[in-house]
N, C-alpha and C positions, 0 to 999 in steps of 0.2 A: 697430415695427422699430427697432433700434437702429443706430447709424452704427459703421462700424471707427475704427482709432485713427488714418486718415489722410482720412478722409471730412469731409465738410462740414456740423455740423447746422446747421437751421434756423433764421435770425437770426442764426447764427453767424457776421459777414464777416470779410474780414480788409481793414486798413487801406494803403493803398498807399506809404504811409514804412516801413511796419513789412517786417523783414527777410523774410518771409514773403513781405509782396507784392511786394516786389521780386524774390523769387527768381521769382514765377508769373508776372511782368508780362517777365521776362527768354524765359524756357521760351516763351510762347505768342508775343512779338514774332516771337521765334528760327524756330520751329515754322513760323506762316505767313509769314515771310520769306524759309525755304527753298523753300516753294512760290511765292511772290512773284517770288523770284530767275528760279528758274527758267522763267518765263515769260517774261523778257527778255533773260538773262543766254546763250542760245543765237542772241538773234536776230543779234547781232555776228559771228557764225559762219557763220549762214545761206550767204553766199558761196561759200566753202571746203567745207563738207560738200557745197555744192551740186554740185562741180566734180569732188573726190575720188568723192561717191557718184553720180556722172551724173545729176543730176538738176535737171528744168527747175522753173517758175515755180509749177507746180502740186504739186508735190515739195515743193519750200518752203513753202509754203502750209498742207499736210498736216505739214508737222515741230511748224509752230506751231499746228494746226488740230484736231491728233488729239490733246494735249496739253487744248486749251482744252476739247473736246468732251466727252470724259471726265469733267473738271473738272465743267463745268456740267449735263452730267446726272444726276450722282450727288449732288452736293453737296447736295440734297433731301435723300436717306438719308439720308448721314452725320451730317448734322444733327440728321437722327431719330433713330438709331441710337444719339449720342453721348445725346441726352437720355433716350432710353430705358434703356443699357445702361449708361453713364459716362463724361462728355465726355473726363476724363483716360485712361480707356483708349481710348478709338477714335482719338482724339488722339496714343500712342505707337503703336498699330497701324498709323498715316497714316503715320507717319515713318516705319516701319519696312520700309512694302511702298512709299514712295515711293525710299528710299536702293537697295533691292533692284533697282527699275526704271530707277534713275537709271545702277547700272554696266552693264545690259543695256543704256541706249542708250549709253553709252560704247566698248561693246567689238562694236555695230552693222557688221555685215558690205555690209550693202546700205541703199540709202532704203525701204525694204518694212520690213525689220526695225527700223529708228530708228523709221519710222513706226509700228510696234505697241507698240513700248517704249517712246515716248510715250503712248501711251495708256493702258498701264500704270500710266504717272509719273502720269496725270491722277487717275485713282482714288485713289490713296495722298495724293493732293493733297482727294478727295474728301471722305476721311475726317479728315482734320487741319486743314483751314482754316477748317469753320465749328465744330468742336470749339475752336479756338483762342481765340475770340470770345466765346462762349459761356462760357469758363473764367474768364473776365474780368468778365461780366455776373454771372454765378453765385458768384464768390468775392471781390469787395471791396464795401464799405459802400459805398453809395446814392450819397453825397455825391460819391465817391473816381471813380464811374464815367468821369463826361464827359471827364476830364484823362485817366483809366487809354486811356480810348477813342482819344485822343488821341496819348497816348505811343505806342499800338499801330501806330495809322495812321500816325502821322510815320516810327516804325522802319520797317513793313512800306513803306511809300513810299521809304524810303531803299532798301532793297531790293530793288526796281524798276527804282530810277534807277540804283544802283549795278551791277545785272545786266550792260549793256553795257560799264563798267567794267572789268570784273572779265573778261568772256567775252574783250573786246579782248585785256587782261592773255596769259590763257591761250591765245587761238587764237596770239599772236601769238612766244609763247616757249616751249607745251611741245601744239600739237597744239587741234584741234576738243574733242576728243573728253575734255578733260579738262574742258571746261562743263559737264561729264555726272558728270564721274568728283572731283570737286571735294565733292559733297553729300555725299559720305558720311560724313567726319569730321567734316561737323557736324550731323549727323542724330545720329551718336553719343553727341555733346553735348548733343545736347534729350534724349534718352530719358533718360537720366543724372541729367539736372537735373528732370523731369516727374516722372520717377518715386520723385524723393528729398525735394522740394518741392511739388508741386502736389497739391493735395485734390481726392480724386474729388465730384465733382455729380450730380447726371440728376434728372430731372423725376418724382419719386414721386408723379404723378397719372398718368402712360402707362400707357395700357392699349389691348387691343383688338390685332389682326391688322396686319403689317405693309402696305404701301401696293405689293407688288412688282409688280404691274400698270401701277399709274403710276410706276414707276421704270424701266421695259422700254419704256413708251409713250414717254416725255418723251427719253430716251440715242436710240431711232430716228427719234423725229419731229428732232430736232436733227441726226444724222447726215442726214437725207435731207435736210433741207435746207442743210447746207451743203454734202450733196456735190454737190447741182442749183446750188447759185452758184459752186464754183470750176471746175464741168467743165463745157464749153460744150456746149450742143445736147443737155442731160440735162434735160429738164423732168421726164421722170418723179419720178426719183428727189425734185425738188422739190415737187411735188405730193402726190408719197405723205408727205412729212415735212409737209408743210403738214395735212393728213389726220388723221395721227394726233397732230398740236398738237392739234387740236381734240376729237377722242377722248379727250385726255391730260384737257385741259379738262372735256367732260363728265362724265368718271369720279371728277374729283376733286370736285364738285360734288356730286354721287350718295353719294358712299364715306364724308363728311364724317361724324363727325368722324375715323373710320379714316384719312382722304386721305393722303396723302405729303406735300400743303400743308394746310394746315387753314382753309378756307375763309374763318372768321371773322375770319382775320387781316387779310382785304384791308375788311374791313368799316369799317377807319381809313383816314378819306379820306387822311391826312398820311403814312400807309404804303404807299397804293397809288401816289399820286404822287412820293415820294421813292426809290420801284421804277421809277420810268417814267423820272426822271432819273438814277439809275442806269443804265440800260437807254442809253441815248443817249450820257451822258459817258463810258462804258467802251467804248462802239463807237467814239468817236473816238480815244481815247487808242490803244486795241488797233490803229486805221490805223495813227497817228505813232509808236507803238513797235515797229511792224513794219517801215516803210519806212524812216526817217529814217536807222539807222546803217548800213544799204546805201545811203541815197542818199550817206553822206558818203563812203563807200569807193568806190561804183560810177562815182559820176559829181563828187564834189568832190577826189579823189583822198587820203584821209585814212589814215594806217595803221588797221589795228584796235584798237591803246592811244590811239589820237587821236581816232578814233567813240565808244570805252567815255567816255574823260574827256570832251567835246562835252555828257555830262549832270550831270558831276557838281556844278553850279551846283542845278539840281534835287534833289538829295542834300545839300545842305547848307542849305537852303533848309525842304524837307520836316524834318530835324532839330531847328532852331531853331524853327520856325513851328509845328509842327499841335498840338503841346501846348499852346501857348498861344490856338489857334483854337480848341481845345475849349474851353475856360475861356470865351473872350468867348463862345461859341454859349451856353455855360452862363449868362452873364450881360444878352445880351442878345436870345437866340433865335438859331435857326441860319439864317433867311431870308434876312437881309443878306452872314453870311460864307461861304454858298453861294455866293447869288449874283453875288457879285462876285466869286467867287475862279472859279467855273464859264467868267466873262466874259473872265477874267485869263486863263485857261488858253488859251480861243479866240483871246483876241491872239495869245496865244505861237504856236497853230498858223500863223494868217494870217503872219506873220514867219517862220516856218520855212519858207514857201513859197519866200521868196525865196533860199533858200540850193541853189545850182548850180554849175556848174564854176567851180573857183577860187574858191569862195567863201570869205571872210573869218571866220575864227573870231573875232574882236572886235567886227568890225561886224555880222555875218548871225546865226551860230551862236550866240553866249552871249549877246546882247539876249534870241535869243526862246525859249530854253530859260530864261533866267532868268525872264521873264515867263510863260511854263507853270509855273515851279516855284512861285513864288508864290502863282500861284492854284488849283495843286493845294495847297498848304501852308493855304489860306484855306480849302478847299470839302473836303475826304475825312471829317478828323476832325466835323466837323458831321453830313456825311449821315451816315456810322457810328453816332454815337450819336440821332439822330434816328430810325434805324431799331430800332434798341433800346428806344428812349425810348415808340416807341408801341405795345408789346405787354407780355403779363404776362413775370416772370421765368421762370417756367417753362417758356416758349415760346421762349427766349433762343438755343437750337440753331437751332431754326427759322427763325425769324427769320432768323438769321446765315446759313442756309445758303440762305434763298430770297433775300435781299441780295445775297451771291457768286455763285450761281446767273444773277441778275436779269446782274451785272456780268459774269459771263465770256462770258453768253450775245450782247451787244451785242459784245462783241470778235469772238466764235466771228463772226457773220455778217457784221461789218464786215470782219475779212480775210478772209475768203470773198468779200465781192460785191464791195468797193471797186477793189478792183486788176484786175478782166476788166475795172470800168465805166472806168474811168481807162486801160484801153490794157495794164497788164502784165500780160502773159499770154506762154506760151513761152520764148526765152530770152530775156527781157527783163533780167533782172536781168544780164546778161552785155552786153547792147547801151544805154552811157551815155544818149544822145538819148533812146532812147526812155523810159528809166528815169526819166530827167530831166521828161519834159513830164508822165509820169503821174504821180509823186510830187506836182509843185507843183499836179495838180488835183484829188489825193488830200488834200494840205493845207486847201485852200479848202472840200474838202467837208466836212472831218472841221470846222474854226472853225466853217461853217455850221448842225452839229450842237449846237457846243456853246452859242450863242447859244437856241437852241430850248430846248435844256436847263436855259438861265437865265431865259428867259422862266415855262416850267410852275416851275419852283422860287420864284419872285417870288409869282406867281399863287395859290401852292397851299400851302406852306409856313407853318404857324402860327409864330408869334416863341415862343409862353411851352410847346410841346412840350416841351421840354427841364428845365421848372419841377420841383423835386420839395418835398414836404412836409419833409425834413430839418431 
């Protein structure tokens, strides 16, 4: 089989100074940034959509919920999909039916309707985020990866942090509803630049039947179970999702090597445990970026441009830092700048507990977003390329999308369960007091996470994973 004149052959990389890979390292930052964005960049809104589309604590919930849900039960596919078919096309198809969904929830008539065009957005999200990773793994030299890894995660981080930024920006001078309507012109910019710069990939050893079974199994057992933790007094619904988890599980054990996952990947202890600390650090984070910039409006009385900036200590922090976090992970294993950075992060949450009425942006707010920024700056770009690091290239989709998977999936049920356990439920997010006392023991749970998550990363985490023959 030969390659077209924009395709990628084999040994063929391209170096990450050379123009080339700057344009692809710009494209797929860009790509899962838009996705990135938009999973924080509405939560500054949450208030106001809440109030405009009547809708209680559960409504809220479901904006962010139906969004993650989507995300994480497809992002298996896409994965596959993109290594199958061509990371770079499923990767402009992501963008293309993510910008399409993004003005449906903008021009959202009811919370029924935002709530389905988020889920929409989550698919388009499906298909472009672990394609994005994947392009990165598959198109620069060996050496080039850990820092390429780096510069992704620091941008895509920045993108996160800058979400409430930005949402603030906009709810605050032109409407909710342009957190929505904002993606578009620069979704038109990555297709532009993907499509004129970036080399198609896919994994010319795929073969065999697609996995559509367990991609139908794994999107309902995840539906059921977060709709049994945000709705009270539904166990069904949490049961049946817990059910077919495990069905998801059998089938894909059976179906190997066809699976949706490919069994033998969990076969590396250092992949299954930097899935499981995945799995933990994204459920905490996904609390504190859900609560924090309503608690700073609901109950510290902060405008919406004063919540969005409140992160951007985080944002410049993630900049500066993950590129260079890759590099040490590269030189001296990523155990240490996991775990300290995992450690660093829990401070910042324990610290952001105390911030409540009248709280101090000097003293409360920018210590302990600085100290989260940090040690998300120390801990992302290491797991990223640790997760890459212990599978073959050709599996680089996969990987990347059972990594994102593993991480939207710990958010998906962290705001799902945390906020009934913690008291918000109803119109809480409208009643200070109560918003207040659930937050700060939504804070303490989510630190308490993240310590756990540094303990199995100590534990489990080889130093020389990262080592290459180059």
């Amino acid at each position: 089989m030969t390659s077209g004149p924009d395709e990628l052959h084999a040994g063929d990389h391209v170096e990450l100074r050379s123009a080339r890979g700057r344009w692809i390292l710009f494209a797929t930052v860009l790509g899962s940034g838009l996705a990135l964005l938009d999973s924080t960049v509405v939560n500054v809104a949450l208030p106001y959509l809440g109030r405009e589309l009547e809708a209680g604590m559960a409504g809220l919930q479901w904006t962010i919920n139906a969004y993650t849900l989507t995300l994480a039960g497809l992002i298996l596919l896409g994965g596959s999909l993109g290594d199958r078919y061509g990371r770079r096309t499923l990767f402009v198809i992501g963008v293309v039916w993510f910008a399409v969904a993004s003005a449906l929830c903008g021009l959202s008539p009811s919370i029924e309707f935002l709530i389905g065009a988020r889920a929409l957005q989550g698919i388009g999200g499906a298909l472009l985020t672990p394609g994005s990773l994947a392009i990165i793994q598959a198109s620069f030299v060996r050496h080039d990866r850990p820092r390429a890894v780096g510069t992704w995660s620091g941008l895509g981080g920045v993108a996160s942090a800058i979400g409430p930024l930005l949402g603030g920006w906009l709810v605050q001078t032109a409407g909710w509803r342009w957190a929505f309507l904002i993606n578009l012109p620069f979704a038109a910019l990555i297709v532009f630049v993907a499509l004129r710069h970036v080399p198609e990939s896919k994994d010319e050893q795929a073969a065999g039947r697609f996995d559509v079974l367990g991609s139908v199994l794994a999107a309902l057992a995840l539906a059921g179970i977060t709709y049994g933790l945000i709705q009270e007094g539904a166990p069904a619904p949490l049961l049946a999702g817990l059910l077919l988890g495990a069905a998801f599980v059998a089938i894909e054990v059976r179906r190997s090597p066809d699976a949706l996952v490919p069994v033998d990947i969990f076969r590396d202890r250092v992949f299954t445990a930097v899935n499981v600390v995945t799995l933990i650090m994204y459920a905490a984070m996904g609390v504190v970026f859900f609560l924090l910039v309503v608690q700073l409006q609901v109950v510290s009385g902060f405008s919406p441009i004063a919540a969005g900036l409140a992160m951007l200590p985080t944002t410049i922090l993630m900049m500066l830092l993950s590129g260079r976090a890759g590099e040490l992970a590269k030189r001296i294993g990523p155990r240490w700048p996991m775990t300290g950075g995992i450690l660093l992060a829990g401070a910042g949450f324990l610290w952001m507990s105390t911030i409540g009425f009248g709280a101090s942006y000097p003293l409360q707010v920018l210590p302990a977003v600085f100290v989260f920024g940090l040690g998300l700056s120390g801990a992302v770009a290491p797991l990223t390329a640790t997760v890459l690091a212990t599978v073959e290239d050709r599996h680089a989709g996969t990987a990347s999308g059972v990594n994102n998977a593993v991480a939207r999936t710990g958010s998906l049920f962290a705001v799902a369960a945390v906020p009934p356990v913690v008291g918000l439920v109803g119109d809480a997010f409208e009643n200070p007091p109560v918003f207040d006392a659930g937050f700060r023991m939504a804070m303490l749970i989510s630190a308490g996470m993240m310590v756990v998550a540094a303990l199995i990363t100590f534990f489990t985490i080889r130093s020389n994973v990262l080592v290459s023959d180059d």
